[in-house]
VOMARMAR-154119 format. One record per atom (N, C-alpha, C, O, CB): residue in one letter; y, x, z; residue number from 1; atom name. Coordinates in steps of 0.02 Angstrom, whole numbers, always signed. Each point is the difference from the previous one (the first is absolute). Glycine has a CB too. Example, Ala and Ser with C-alpha at 12.3 -4.5 7.8 and 13.67 -1.06 7.14 Angstrom:
2
[A, [-284, +660, +390], 1, N]
[A, [+59, -45, +0], 1, CA]
[A, [+60, +45, +0], 1, C]
[A, [-1, +52, +33], 1, O]
[A, [-58, -147, +29], 1, CB]
[S, [+112, +77, -98], 2, N]
[S, [+59, +42, +3], 2, CA]
[S, [+55, -39, +37], 2, C]
[S, [+55, +25, +8], 2, O]
[S, [-87, +34, -116], 2, CB]
REM end
This chain:
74
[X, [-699, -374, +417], 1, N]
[X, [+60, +42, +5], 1, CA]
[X, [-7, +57, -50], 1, C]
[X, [-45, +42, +4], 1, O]
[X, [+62, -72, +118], 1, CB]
[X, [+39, +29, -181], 2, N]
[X, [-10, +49, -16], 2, CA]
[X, [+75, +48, -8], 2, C]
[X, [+50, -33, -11], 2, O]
[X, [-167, -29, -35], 2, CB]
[X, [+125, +136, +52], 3, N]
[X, [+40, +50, +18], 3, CA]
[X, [+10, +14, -74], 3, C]
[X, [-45, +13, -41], 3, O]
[X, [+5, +29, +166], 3, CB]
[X, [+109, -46, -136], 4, N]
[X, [+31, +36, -58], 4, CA]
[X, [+60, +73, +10], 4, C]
[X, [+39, +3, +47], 4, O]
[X, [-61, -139, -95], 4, CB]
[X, [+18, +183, -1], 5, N]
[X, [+49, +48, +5], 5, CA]
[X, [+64, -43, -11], 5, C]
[X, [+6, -57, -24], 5, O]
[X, [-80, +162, -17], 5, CB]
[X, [+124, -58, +70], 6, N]
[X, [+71, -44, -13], 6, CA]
[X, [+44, +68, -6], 6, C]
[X, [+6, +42, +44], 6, O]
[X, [-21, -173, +36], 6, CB]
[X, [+44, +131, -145], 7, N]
[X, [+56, +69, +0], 7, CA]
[X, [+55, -46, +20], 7, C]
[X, [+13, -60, +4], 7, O]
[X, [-50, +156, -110], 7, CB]
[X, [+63, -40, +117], 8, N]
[X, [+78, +20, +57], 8, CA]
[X, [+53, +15, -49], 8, C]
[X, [-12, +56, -24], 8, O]
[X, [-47, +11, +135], 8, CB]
[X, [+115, -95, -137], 9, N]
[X, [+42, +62, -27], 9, CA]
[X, [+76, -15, +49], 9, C]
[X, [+24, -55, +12], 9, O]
[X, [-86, +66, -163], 9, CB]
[X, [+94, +70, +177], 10, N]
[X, [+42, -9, +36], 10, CA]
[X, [+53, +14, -60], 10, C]
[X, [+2, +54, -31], 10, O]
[X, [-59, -28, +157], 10, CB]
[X, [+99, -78, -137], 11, N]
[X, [+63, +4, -45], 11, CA]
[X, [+75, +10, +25], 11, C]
[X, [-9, -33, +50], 11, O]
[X, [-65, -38, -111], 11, CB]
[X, [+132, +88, +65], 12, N]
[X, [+51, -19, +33], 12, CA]
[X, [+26, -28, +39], 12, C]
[X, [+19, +26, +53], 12, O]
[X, [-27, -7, -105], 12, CB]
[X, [+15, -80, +37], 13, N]
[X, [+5, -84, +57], 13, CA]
[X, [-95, -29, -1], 13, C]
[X, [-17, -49, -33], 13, O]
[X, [+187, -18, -28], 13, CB]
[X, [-201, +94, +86], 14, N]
[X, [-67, -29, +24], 14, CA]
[X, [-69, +32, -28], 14, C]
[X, [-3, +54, -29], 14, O]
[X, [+72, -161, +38], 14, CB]
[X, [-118, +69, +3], 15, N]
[X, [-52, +1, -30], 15, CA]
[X, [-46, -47, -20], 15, C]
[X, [-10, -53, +29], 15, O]
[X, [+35, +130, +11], 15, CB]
[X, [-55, -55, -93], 16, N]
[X, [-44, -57, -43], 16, CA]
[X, [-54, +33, +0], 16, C]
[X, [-1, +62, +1], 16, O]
[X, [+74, -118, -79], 16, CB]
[X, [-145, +4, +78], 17, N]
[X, [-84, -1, +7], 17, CA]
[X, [+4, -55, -39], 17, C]
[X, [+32, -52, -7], 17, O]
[X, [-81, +97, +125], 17, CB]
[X, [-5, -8, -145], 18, N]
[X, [-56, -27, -51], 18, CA]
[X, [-84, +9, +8], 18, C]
[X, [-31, +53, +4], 18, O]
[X, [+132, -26, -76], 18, CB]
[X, [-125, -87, +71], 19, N]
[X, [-62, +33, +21], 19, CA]
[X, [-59, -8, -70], 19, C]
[X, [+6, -39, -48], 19, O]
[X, [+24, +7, +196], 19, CB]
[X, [-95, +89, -133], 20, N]
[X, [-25, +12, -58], 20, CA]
[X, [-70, -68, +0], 20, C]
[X, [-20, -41, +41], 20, O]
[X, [+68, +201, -44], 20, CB]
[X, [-60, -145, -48], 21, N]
[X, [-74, -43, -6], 21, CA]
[X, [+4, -76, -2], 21, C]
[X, [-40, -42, +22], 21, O]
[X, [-14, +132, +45], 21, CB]
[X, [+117, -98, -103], 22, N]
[X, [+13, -85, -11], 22, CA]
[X, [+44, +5, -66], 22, C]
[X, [+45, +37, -20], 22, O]
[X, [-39, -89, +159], 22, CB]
[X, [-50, -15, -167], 23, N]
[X, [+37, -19, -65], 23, CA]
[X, [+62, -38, -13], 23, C]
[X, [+0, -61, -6], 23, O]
[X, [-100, +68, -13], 23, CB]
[X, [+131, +16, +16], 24, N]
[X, [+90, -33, +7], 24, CA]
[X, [+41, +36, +34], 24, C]
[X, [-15, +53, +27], 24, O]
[X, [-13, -159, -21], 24, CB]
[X, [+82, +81, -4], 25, N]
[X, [+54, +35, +30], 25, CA]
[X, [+9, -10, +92], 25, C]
[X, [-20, -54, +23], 25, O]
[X, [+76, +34, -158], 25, CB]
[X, [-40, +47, +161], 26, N]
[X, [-8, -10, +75], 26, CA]
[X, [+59, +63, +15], 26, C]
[X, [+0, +54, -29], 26, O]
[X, [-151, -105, +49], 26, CB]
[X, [+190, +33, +22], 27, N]
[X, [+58, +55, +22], 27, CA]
[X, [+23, -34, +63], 27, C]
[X, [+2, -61, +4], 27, O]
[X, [+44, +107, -126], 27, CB]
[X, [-26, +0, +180], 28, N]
[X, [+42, -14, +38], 28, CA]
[X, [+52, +63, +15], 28, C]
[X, [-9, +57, -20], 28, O]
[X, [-76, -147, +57], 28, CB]
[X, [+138, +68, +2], 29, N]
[X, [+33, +29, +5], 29, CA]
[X, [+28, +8, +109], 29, C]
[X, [-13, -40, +45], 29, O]
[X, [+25, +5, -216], 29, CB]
[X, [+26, +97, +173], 30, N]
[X, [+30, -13, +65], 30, CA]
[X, [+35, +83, +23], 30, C]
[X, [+2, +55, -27], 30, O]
[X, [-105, -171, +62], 30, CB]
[X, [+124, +90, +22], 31, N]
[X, [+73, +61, +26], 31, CA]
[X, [-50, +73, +28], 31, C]
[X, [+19, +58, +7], 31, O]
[X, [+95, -175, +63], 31, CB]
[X, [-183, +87, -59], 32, N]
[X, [-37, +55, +25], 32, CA]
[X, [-70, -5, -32], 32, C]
[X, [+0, -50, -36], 32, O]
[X, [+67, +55, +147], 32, CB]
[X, [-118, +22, -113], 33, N]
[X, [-62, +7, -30], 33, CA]
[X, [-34, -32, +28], 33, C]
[X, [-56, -10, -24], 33, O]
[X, [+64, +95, -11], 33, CB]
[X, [+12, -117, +107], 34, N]
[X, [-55, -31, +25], 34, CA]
[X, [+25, -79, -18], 34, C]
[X, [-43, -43, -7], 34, O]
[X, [+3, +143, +109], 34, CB]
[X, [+83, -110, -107], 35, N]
[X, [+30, -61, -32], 35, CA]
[X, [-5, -34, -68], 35, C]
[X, [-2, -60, -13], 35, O]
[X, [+61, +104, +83], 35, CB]
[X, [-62, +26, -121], 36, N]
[X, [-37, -3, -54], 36, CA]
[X, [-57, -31, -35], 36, C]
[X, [-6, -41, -45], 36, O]
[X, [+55, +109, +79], 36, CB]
[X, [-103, -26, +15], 37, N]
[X, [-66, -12, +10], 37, CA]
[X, [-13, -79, +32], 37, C]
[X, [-30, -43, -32], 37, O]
[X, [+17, +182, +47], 37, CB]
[X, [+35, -149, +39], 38, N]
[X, [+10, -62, +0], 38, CA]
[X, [-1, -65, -36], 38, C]
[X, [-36, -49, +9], 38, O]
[X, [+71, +118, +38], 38, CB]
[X, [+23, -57, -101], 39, N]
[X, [+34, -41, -17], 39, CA]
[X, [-67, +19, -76], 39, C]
[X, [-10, -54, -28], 39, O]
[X, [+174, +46, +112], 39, CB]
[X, [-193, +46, -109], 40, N]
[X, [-45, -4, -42], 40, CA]
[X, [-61, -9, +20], 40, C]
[X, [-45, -7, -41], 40, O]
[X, [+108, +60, -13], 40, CB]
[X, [-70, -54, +98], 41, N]
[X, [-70, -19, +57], 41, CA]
[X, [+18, -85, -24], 41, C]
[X, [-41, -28, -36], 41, O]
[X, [+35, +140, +178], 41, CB]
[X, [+70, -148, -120], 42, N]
[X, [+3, -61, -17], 42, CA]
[X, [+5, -41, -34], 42, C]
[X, [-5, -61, +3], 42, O]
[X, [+16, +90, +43], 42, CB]
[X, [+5, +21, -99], 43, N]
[X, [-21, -13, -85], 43, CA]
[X, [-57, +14, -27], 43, C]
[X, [-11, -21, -57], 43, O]
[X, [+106, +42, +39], 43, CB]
[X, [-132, +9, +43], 44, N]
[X, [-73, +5, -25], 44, CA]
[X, [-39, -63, +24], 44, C]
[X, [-40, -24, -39], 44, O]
[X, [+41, +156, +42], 44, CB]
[X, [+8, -166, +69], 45, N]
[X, [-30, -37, +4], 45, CA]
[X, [+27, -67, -33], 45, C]
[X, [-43, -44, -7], 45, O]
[X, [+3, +115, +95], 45, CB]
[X, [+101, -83, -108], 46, N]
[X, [+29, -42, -34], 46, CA]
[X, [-49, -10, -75], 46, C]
[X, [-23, -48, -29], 46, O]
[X, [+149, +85, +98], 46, CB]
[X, [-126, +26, -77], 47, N]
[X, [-15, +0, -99], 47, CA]
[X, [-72, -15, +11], 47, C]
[X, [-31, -35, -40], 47, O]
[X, [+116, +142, -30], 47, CB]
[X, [-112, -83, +122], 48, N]
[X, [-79, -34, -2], 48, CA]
[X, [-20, -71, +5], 48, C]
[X, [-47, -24, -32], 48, O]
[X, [+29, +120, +82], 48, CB]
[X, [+64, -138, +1], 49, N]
[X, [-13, -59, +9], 49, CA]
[X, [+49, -36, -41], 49, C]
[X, [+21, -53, +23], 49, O]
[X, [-72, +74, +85], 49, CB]
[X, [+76, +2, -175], 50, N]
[X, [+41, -35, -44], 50, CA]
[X, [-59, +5, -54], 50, C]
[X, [-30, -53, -8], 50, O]
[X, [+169, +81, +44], 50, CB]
[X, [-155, +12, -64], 51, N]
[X, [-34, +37, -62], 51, CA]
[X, [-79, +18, +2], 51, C]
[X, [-30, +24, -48], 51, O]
[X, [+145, +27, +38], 51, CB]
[X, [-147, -69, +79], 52, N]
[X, [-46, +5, +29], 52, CA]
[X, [-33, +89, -14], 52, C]
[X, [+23, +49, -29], 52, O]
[X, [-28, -202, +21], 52, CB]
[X, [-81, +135, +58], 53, N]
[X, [-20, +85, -18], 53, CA]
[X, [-19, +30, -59], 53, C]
[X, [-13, +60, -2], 53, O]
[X, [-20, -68, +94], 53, CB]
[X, [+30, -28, -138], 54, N]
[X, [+1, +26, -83], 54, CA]
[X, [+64, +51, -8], 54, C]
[X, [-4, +35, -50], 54, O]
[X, [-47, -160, -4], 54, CB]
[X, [+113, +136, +98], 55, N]
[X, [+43, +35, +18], 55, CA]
[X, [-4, +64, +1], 55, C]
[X, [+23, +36, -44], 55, O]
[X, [-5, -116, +87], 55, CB]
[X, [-54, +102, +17], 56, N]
[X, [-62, +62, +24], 56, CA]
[X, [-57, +22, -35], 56, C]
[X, [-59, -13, -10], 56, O]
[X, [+79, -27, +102], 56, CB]
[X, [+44, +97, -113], 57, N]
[X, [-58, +61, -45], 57, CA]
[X, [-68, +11, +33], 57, C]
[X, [+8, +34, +50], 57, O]
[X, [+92, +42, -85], 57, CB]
[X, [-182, -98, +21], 58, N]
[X, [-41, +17, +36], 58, CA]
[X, [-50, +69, -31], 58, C]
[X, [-44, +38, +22], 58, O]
[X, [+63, -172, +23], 58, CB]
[X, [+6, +126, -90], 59, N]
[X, [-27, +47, -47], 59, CA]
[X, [+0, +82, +31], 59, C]
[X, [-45, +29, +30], 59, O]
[X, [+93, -120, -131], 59, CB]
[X, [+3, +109, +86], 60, N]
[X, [-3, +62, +33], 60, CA]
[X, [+56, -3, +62], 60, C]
[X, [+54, -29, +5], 60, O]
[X, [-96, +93, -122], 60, CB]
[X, [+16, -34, +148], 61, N]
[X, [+67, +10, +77], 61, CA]
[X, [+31, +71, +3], 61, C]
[X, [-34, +51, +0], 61, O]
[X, [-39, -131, +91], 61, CB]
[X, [+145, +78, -86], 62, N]
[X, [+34, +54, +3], 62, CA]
[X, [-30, +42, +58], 62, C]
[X, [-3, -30, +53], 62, O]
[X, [+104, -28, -104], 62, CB]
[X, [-123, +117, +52], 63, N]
[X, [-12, +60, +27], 63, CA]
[X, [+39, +26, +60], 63, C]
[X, [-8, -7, +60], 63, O]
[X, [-27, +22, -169], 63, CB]
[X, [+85, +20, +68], 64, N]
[X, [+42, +22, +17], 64, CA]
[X, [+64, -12, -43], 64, C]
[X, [-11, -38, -48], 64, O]
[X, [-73, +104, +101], 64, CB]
[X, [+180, -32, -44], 65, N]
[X, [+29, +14, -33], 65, CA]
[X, [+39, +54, +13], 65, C]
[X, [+11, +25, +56], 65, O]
[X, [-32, -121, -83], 65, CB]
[X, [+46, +116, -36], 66, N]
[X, [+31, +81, +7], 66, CA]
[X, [+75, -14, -27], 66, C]
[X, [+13, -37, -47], 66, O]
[X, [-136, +120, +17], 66, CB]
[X, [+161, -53, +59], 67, N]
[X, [+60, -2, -35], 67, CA]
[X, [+28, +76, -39], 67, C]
[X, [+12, +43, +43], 67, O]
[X, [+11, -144, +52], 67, CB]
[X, [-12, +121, -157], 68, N]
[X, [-6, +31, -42], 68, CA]
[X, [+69, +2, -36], 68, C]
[X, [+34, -51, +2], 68, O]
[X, [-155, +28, +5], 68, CB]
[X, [+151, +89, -46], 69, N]
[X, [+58, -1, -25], 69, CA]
[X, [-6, +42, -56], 69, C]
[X, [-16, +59, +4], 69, O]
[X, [+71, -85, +95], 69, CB]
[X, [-39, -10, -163], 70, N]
[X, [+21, +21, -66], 70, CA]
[X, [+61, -9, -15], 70, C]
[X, [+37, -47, +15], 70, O]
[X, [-131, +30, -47], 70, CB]
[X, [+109, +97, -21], 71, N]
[X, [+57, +2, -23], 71, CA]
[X, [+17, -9, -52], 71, C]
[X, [-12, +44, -41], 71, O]
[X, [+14, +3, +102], 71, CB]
[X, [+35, -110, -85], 72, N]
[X, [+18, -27, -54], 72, CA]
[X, [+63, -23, -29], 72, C]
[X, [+34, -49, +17], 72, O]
[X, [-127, +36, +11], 72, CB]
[X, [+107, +68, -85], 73, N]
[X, [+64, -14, -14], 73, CA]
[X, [+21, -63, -38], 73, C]
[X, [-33, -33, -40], 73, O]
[X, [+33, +146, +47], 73, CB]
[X, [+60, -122, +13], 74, N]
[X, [+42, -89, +6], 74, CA]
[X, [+54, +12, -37], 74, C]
[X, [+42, -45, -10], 74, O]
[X, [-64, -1, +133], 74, CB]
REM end
């Protein structure tokens, strides 16, 4: 068993997770965060048993994460 971070982003109509420490794309989506998570919980195990554990960053493991804001003009 291994435990990955999974960011959260709350957007307008829902939210989307992504989780860290895997090579490829992996996203889910849903009406609440716990639905989200879910639904990328079930894509992570998807992309592993498609793409196998060569998938899973073993190298270094995310820590922690911080969420941070720069101002950049557009």
């Amino acid at each position: 068993m291994q435990s990955f971070k999974i960011i959260v982003e709350k957007h307008a109509d829902g939210y989307v997770a992504y989780p860290l420490g895997l090579k490829g794309v992996v996203v889910g989506e849903g009406d609440s965060r716990e639905e989200a998570v879910a639904d990328a919980t079930s894509a992570i195990e998807f992309h592993i048993e498609t793409f196998g554990r060569e998938v899973v960053e073993t190298d270094e493991h995310v820590l922690d994460v911080f969420v941070e804001e720069a101002g950049i003009a557009v």
